[in-house]
N, C-alpha and C positions, 0 to 999 in steps of 0.2 A: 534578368532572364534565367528559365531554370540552367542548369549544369545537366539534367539528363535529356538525352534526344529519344525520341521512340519514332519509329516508320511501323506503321498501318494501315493494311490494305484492305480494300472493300471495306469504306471507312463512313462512305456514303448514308448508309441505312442499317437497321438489324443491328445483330450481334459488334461487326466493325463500328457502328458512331457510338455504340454501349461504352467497347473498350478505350475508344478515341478520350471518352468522356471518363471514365477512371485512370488512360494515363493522366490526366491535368489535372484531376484531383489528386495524383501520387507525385506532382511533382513535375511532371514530364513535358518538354515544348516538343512537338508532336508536326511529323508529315504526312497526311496521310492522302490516299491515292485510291478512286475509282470508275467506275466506267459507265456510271449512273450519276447523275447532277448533286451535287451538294446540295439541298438545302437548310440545313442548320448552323446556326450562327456557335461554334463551338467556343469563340472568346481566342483573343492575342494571341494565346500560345501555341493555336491551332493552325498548320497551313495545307490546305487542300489543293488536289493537282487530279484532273479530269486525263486519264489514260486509257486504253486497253493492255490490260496488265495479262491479257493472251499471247503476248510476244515479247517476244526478248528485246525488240526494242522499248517498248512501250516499258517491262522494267529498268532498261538501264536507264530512259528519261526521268522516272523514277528515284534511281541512285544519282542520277546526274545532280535530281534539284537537292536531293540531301546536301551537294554542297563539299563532299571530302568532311563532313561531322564524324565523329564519332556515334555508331549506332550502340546505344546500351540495352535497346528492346528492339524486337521484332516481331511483330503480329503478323503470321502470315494468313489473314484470312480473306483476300479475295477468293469468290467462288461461285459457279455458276449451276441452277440446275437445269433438268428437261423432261418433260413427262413424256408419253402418248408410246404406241409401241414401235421396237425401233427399228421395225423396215418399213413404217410411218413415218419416219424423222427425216430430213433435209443433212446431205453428208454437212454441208457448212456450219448447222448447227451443233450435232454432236463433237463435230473437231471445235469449234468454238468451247465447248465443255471441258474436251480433254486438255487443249493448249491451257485453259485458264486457271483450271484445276489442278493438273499436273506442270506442263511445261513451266506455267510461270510459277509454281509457286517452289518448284525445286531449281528453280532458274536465281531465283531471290534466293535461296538458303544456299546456295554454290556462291554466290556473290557476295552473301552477308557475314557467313561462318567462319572463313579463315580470319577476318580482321580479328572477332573475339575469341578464335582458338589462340591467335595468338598471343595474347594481351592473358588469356583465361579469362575472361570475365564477360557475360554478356546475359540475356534473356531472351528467350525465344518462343512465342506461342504458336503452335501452329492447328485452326481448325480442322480438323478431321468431320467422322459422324460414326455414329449407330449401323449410318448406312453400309459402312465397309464390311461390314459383317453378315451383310445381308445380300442374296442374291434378289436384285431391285426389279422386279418384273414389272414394267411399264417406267420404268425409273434406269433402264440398265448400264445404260454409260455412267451416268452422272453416280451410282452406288458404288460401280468398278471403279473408277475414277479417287474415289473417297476410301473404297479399300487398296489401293496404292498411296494413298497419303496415309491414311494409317498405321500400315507396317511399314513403307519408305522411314518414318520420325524414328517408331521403335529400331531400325538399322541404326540409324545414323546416329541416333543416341547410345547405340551400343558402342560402335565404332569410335566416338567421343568420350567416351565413358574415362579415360584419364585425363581430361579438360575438365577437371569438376567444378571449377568457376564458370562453367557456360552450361545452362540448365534449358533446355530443349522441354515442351509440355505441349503435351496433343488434347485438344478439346474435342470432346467426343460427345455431341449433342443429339436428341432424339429431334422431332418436327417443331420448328421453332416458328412463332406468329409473327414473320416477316413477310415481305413482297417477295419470298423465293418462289413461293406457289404462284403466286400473277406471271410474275417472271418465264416460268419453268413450263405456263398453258395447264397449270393442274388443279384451274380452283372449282372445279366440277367432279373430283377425286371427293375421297372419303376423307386423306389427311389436309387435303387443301382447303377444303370446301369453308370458305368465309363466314357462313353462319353457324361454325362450330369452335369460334376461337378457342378454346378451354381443350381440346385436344391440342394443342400445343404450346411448349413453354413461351414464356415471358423472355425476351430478348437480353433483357438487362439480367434477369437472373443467370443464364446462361453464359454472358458475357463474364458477369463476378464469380461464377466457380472456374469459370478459366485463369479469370485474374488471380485468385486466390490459389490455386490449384499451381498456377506459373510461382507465386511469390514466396512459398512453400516449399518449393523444389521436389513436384510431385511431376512422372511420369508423364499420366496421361490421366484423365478425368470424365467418365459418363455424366454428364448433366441430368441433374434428377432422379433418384430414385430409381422411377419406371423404366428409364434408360439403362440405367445400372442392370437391373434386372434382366432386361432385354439381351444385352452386352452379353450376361454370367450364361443366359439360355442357348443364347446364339451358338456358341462353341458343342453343344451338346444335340442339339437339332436337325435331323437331315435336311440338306438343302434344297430339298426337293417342298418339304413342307413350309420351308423358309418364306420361299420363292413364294410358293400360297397364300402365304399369311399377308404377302408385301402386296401379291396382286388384288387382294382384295380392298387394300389401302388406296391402290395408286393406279389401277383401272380405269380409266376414264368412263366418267358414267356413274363411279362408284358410289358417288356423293347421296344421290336418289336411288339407291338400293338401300340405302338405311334409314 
């Protein structure tokens, strides 16, 4: 059996079964946890656990089946999204966004981080997005949500910053070709729309510049190029145009304007 453990959430699909599938190629016997059915056969070193990781119980069930292991990685990338505009939205679904986005996922790094402050040694990925940086017009929870995991990693990385055996790294991806758009009600949008895969990256490419980006001891990482770019603009752009440029993305309806 391997010697390193990794916990992986939203391990289900997308970017999480990418990572799932590079820990065990690096070695790693792997727990991972989401709130969407397993279906892939990931191989012995993989053990999968069906939770809603929107609640603090649902992560300590979580910690629970880790077992008292030591965690040597941590993915934290459970995450949900939601389109449509938002005094269109159902309060349950928005607070569904932010619990699973934010509560659990600094619920897990409160829970995970002191073992390897203590010890100094661990790894930690945590997905962020592009989105943070953007004010998400038809997107607005779920981008606010993603710009709190974003600066939230850079804090606490600071704050850590003399644990330098415990390497914290924010994946910072542009529109990825997952089920997030089905999921989120946005495949009638411009970035969702299905029959335009090629506007958005490759799940596994994304997943390996985090891994890489994590292995490295780098920060934080825009996936792609065009992301990068996106990123370096963002800071410079009023957000008023921002806001523009996203509703034209993520408008429902937007799909058939182009």
């Amino acid at each position: 059996m391997p010697e390193k453990f990794a916990v992986i959430t939203g391990g289900s699909t997308g970017i999480g079964a990418e990572l799932v599938k590079l820990a065990v190629k690096d070695g790693y016997s792997v727990l991972t946890a989401a709130d969407t059915p397993f279906t892939e056969d990931f191989g012995p070193e993989v053990e999968t656990l069906d939770v809603d990781l929107s609640t603090v119980e649902g992560v300590d069930r979580l910690l629970s089946r880790a077992d008292d292991r030591r965690i040597d990685l941590l993915c934290a990338n459970a995450g949900h999204g939601l389109g449509h505009a938002f005094l269109d939205q159902k309060v349950e679904d928005w607070r569904h966004v932010i619990d699973t986005n934010i509560t659990g996922t600094i619920y897990l790094l409160h829970k995970v981080l002191p073992a390897m402050v203590a010890r100094n040694e661990g790894k930690v990925l945590v997905t962020g997005s592009i989105a943070g940086y953007i004010p998400g017009s038809f997107q607005a929870v779920y981008n606010a949500s993603k710009s709190f995991v974003d600066y939230f990693t850079d804090a606490i990385r600071n704050e850590l910053k003399e644990s330098d055996g415990v390497q914290i790294t924010t994946l910072k991806p542009g529109p990825v070709d997952t089920d997030f758009f089905a999921r989120g009600d946005m495949l009638d949008t411009l970035v969702g729309d299905p029959d335009t895969p090629e506007k958005r990256r490759d799940p596994a490419l994304v997943a390996k510049d985090g891994w890489d980006a994590l292995m490295s001891g780098k920060d934080s990482i825009f996936s792609g190029w065009s992301t990068k770019i996106q990123g370096e603009m963002a800071g410079i752009t009023p957000a008023s145009v921002l806001a523009e440029q996203h509703r034209k993305m993520a408008e429902p309806g937007s799909a058939d304007k182009n």
